[in-house]
N, C-alpha and C positions, 0 to 999 in steps of 0.2 A: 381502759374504759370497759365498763362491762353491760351487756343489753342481758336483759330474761323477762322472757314472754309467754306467760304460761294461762293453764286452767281451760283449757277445751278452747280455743278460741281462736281462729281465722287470724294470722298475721300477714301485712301487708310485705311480701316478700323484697321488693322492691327498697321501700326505705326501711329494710333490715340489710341489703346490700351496697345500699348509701353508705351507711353508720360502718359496716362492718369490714373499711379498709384501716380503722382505728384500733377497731375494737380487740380483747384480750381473752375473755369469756363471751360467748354467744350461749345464751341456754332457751332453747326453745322448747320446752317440753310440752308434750300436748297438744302441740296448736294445731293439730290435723293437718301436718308438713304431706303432701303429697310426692309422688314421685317426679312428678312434674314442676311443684313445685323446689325439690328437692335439686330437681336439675341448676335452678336458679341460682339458690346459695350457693352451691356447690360450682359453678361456674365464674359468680363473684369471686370467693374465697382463694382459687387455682388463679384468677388475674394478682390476685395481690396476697401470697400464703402466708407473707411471715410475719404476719402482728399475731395469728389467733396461737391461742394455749391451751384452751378448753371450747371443746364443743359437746352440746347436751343436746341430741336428738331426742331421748329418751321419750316412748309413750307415742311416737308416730310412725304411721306404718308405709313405710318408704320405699319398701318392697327391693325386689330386685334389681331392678332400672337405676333405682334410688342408690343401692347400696352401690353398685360401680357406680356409678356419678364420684361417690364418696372415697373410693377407693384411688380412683386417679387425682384426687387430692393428696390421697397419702402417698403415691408415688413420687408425689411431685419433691424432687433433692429440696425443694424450696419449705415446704411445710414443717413449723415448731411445731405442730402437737404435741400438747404433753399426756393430755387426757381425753378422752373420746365415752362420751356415754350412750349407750347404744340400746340401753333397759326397757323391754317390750315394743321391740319394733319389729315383731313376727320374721325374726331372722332366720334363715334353713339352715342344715349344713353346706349348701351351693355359697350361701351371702358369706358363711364365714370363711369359706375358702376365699374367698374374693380379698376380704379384710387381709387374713392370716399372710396371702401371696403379697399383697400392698405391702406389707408392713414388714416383710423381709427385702421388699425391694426399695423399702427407704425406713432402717430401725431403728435410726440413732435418738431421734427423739419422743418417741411415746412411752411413756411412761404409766399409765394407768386406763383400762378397760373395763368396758363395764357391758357386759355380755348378756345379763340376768335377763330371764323372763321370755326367753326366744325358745326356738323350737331345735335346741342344736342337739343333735346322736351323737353316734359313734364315729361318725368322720368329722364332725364339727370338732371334736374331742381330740381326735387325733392331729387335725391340722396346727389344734390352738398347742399341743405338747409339741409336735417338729418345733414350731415356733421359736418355745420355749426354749428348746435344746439349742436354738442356734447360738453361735458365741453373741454376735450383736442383738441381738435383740435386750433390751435394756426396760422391757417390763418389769414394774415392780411390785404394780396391784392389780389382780386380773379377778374381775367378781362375775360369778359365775354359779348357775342354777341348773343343773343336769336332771332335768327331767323325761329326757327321751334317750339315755345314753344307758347301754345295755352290757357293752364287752369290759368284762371287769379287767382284763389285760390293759386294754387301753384309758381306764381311769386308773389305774396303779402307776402306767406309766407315766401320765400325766400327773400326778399328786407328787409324784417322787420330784420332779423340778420344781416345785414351789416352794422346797423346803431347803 
């Protein structure tokens, strides 16, 4: 099953956490997901992790609070994630440490990242290459817009593992 609720617009979080002990794809983009209400889904989804495959946050800004909410999803041994879209939700290098730390503490299954359009430097950069270098970590599309990342040491050593 798959929900997507997009275009600027208020979703009833409630009956998206009904639907979403089925669901396969959850794609919320846009709907002005709060961190609050971020707490929501995000509390749904860790009751019941293992139906979802894709989650599209994409375009909401879920802030900090928001993004550990999400993190302890990915801890959780219980969570398929395959893909995680994360595209302009004013993420720091703090949020992607958060992610980066999740995701080596449970990497067997995410499989594609979508990072673009956040505010990630040079330790954002750096956490997402450790990542990279670990043996399990099983990424295999990580998209990604460096716009605030400065130490050309640490984008070298990061391009070197995607190849």
């Amino acid at each position: 099953m798959v929900f997507t609720h997009e275009f600027n617009s208020h979703v009833n979080l409630t009956c998206v956490c009904f639907i979403a002990f089925s669901l396969f794809i959850l794609s919320l983009c846009e709907c002005i997901i709060t961190e609050k209400q971020c707490f929501i889904l995000t509390s749904a989804l860790k009751s019941n992790p293992s139906h979802l495959r894709e989650l599209d946050l994409s375009g909401n800004e879920i802030e900090n609070t928001g993004v550990n909410h999400l993190c302890d999803v990915l801890k959780d041994s219980h969570c398929k994630l395959e893909r995680l879209r994360l595209k302009g939700c004013d993420m720091t290098d703090e949020d992607c440490s958060a992610v980066t730390s999740a995701l080596k503490s449970n990497p067997s299954h995410l499989r594609e990242l979508d990072l673009r359009m956040n505010e990630l430097g040079d330790s954002g950069v750096k956490n997402l290459s450790d990542l990279l270098m670990s043996p399990q970590c099983k990424l295999e599309i990580l998209e990604l817009v460096l716009l605030h990342c400065t130490t050309v040491t640490v984008w070298l050593k990061f391009t070197v593992n995607l190849f």
